[in-house]
C-alpha positions, 0 to 999 in steps of 0.5 A, a space after each residue: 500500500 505504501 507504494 501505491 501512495 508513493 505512486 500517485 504522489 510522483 504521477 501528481 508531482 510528474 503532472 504539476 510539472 508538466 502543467 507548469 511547463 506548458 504554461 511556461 512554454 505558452 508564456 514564451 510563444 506569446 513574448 514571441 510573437 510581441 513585435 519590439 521596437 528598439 528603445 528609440 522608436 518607443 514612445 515617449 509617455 507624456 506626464 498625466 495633466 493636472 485637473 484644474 480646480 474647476 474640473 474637480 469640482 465640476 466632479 459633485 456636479 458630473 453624477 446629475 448634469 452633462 455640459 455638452 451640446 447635444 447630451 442627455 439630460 440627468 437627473 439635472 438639465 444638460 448645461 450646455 449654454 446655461 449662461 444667458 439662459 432663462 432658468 428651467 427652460 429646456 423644454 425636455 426637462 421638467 423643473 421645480 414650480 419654484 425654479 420655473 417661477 423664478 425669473 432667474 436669466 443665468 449669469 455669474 452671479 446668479 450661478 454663483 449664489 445657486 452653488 453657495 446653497 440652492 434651496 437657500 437661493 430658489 426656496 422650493 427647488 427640487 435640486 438636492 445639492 447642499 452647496 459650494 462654501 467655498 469661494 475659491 471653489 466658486 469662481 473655478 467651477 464657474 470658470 470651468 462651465 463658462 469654457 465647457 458649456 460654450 
């Protein structure tokens, strides 16, 4: 019995070496057919941009609204063109009675109040963001939709 048990343990090491010898072998025909270029001709990677401030901050918005032309809505409006114009007036939205009845034409200042808190600002919107306390945060978001929602 004894041998028997020495038998199968050589018949699964004998196995596992097969097994990683294939493998090896299938590594090795893979690097083979891999085309290389000499280090010259390789490109050169260019350092990662730095996301401006505007961009992050834009990224609390990014989950409800798109700033594209041309974008589906969200669960907030496409922003594209938002300023100059009238507040809930996309026509493939539908808005708060409080946003609709605001008589808001959106500018700096007014999209600058709207971030500080918007039920604050528009009492009955139905927008559940809490608001950018932050100033500096502000003024580069609002930089960041003037250039991307032209």
């Amino acid at each position: 019995m004894k041998s028997l048990n020495t038998d199968y343990k050589t018949i699964f090491v004998l196995l596992l070496l097969a097994i990683m010898i294939s493998c090896g072998e299938k590594k090795e025909k893979k690097e083979d057919s891999i085309i290389k270029r000499p280090k010259t001709e390789v490109a050169k990677k260019e350092p990662k941009q730095k996301m401006s401030a505007g961009a992050r901050a834009f990224i609390q918005c990014a989950a409800c609204h798109n700033l594209k032309e041309g974008q589906p809505n969200k669960v907030g409006p496409n922003l594209y063109g938002i300023f100059g114009r009238p507040a809930a007036s996309l026509e493939n939205f539908t808005y708060s009675e409080a946003l609709t009845n605001s008589g808001i034409v959106w500018d700096e200042e007014k999209i600058r109040n709207w971030l500080s808190k918007p039920s604050d600002y528009v009492p009955g919107t139905t927008m559940a963001f809490i608001g950018i306390k932050n100033e500096e945060q502000q003024i580069a978001l609002i930089k960041y939709l003037k250039e991307e929602t032209k």
